[in-house]
C-alpha positions as CSV (number, residue, x, y, z in Angstrom):
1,X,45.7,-5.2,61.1
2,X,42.6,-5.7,59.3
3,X,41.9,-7.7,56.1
4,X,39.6,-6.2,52.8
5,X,38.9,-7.4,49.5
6,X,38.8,-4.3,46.9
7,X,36.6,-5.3,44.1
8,X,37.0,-2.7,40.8
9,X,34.5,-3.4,38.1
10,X,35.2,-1.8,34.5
11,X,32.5,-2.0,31.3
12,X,32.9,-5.5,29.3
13,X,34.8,-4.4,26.1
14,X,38.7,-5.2,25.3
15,X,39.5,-1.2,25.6
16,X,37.7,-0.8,29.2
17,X,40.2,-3.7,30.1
18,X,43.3,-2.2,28.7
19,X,42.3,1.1,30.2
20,X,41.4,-0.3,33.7
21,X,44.5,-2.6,33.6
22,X,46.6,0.3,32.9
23,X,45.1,2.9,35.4
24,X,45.9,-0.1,38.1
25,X,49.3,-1.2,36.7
26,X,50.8,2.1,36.9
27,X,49.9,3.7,39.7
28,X,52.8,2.7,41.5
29,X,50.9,0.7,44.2
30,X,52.6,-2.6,44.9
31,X,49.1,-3.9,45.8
32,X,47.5,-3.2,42.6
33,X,50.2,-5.0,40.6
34,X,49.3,-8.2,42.7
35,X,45.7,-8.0,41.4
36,X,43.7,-10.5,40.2
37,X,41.7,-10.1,37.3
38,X,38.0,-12.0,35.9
39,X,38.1,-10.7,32.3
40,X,39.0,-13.8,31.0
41,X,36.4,-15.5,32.4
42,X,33.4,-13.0,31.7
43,X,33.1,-11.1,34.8
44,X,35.0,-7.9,34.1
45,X,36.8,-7.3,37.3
46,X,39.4,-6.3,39.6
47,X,40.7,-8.2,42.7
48,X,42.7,-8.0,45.7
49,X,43.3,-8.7,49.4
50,X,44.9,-5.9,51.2
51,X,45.8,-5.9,55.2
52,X,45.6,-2.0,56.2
53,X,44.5,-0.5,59.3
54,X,41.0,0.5,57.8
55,X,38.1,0.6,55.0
56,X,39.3,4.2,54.2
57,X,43.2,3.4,53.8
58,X,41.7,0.0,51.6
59,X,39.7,3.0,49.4
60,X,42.8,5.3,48.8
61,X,44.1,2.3,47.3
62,X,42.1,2.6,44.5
63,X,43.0,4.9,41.9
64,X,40.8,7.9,41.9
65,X,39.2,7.3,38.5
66,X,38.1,3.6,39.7
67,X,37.8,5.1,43.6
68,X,33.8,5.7,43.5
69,X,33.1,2.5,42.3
70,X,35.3,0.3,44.1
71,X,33.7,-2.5,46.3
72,X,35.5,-2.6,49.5
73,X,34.8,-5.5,52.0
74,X,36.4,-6.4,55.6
75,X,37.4,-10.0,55.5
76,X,37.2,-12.4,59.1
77,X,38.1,-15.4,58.9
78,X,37.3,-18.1,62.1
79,X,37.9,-21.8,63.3
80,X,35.6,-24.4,63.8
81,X,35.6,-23.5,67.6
82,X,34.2,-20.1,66.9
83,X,31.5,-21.4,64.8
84,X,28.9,-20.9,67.7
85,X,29.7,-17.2,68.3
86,X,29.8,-16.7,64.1
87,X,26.5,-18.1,63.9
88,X,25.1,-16.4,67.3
89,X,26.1,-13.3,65.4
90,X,24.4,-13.8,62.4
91,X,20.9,-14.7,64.0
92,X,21.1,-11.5,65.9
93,X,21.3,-9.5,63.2
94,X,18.8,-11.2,61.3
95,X,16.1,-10.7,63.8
96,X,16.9,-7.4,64.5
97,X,16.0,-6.8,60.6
C-alpha cells in the first residue's frame, strides 16, 4: 500500500483555525483525528500520513470544503543500499528538464 502526506492549509486567524479544526475533527475520518497541526507555531496547517492504495483515495480524505486545496504527496522511503538507484533517479530527471 502506498504512503502520502496530506497537507491542508487554512487562512492565519484564530476563527480559520477553529473552523478548519472543526471541518477535520468531525468528519468521522479516523485519519483526520490523528492530524497534526502547525498553528501554534506560525504555519497554519494541516498534517497527516495516510497508507491508501492511491493519490485519489488520499484526496477523498479531505473534506470537500478543504479538498481543492489540499497538498497531497506520495512518500518513499529507502536504505542506504538504495542510495545509488535514488540518486541515479534524480540525475535523470534533472537532465531530462
Amino acid at each position: 500500500m502506498a504512503r502520502f502526506l496530506i497537507e491542508v492549509e487554512h487562512e492565519a486567524e484564530a476563527g480559520a483555525c477553529d473552523r478548519a479544526a472543526q471541518v477535520l475533527l468531525t468528519s468521522g475520518s479516523h485519519y483526520l483525528t490523528h492530524a497534526d497541526w502547525g498553528c501554534l507555531d506560525g504555519v497554519h496547517c494541516a498534517w497527516l500520513v495516510v497508507e491508501v492504495e492511491s493519490r485519489e483515495l488520499a484526496r477523498a480524505i479531505v473534506p470537500p470544503a478543504h479538498r481543492a486545496r489540499a497538498r497531497i504527496v506520495a512518500l518513499s522511503s529507502f536504505g542506504l543500499d538504495e542510495l545509488d538507484a535514488f540518486l541515479a533517479h534524480h540525475r535523470r530527471a534533472l537532465s531530462a528538464a
